[in-house]
C-alpha positions as CSV (number, residue, x, y, z in Angstrom):
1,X,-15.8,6.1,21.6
2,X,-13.7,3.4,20.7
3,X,-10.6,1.9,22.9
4,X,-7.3,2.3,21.4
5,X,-4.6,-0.6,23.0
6,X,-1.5,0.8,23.5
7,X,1.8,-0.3,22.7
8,X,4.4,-1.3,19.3
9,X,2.9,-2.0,15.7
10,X,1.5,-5.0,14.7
11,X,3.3,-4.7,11.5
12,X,6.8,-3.1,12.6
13,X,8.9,-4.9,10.3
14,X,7.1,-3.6,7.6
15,X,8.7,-0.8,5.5
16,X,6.3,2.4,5.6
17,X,6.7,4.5,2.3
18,X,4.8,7.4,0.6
19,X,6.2,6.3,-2.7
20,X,4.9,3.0,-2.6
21,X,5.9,1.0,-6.1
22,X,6.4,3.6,-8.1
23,X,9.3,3.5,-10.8
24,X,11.0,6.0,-9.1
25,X,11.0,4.8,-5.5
26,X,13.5,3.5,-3.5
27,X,11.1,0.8,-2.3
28,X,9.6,-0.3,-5.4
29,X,11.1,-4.2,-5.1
30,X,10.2,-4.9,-1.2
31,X,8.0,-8.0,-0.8
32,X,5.2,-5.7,1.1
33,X,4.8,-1.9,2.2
34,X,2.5,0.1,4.3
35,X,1.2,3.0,2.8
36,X,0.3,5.8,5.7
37,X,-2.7,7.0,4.2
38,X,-6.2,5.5,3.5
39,X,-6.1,7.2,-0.2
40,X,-4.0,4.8,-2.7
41,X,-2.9,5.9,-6.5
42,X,-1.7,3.5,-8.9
43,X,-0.3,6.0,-10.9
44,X,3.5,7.0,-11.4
45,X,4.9,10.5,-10.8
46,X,3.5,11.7,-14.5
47,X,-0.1,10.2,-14.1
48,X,0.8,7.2,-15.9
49,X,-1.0,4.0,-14.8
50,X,1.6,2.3,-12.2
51,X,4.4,0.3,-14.3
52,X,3.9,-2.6,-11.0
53,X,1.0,-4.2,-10.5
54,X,-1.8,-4.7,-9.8
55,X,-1.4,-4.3,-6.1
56,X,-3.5,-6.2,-3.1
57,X,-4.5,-4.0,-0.3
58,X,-5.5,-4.0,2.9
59,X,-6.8,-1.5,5.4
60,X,-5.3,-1.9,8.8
61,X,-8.0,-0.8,10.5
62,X,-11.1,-2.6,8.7
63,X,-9.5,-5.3,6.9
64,X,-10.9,-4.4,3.9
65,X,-9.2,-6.1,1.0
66,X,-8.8,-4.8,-3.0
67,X,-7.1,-5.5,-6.0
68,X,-5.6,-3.0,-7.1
69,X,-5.3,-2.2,-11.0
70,X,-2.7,0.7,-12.6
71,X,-3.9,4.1,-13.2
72,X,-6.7,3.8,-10.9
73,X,-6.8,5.7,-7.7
74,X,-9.0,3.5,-4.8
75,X,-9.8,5.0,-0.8
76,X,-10.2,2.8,2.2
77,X,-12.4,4.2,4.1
78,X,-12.2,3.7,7.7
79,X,-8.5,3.2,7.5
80,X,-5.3,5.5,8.2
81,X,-2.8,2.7,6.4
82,X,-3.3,0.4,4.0
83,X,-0.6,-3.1,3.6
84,X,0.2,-3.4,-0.3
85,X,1.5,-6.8,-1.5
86,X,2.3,-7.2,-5.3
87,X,0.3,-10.0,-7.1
88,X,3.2,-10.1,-9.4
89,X,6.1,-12.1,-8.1
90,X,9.2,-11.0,-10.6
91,X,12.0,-8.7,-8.8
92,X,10.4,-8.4,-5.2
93,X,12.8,-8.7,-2.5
């Protein structure tokens, strides 16, 4: 059983989104996101490869790190969020 510590997010002024960078989300140009789920697609909407990227991510839980490349799906296993951080720098805010 492992000990949980209580208390506020290491990572609270981090914008959560289950749209990620996607074309068609709202949070598409933030500088970093956290993506509540351990099961990451780099694909848009249709099931075309991710028009941003590739992605770095990061399980919260393990640390695990990836690159991650469009139109590839990756899982972190072990984690329940993963931090994404372009690797391309143009239009992030």
């Amino acid at each position: 059983m492992g000990f949980k510590m209580p208390g506020p997010s290491l990572y609270s002024n981090i914008k959560r989104s289950t749209s990620g960078y996607r074309a068609n989300s709202d949070d598409r140009d933030k500088k970093e996101l956290i993506v509540p789920s351990n099961k990451i697609s780099m694909k848009e909407n249709d099931g075309a490869p991710l028009e941003r990227g590739p992605v770095l991510g990061t399980g919260l839980t393990t640390g695990n790190k990836k690159v991650m490349k469009p139109g590839e799906t990756y899982t972190f296993k072990g984690d329940k969020e993963v931090l994404e951080f372009p690797l391309e720098s143009k239009n992030i805010k």
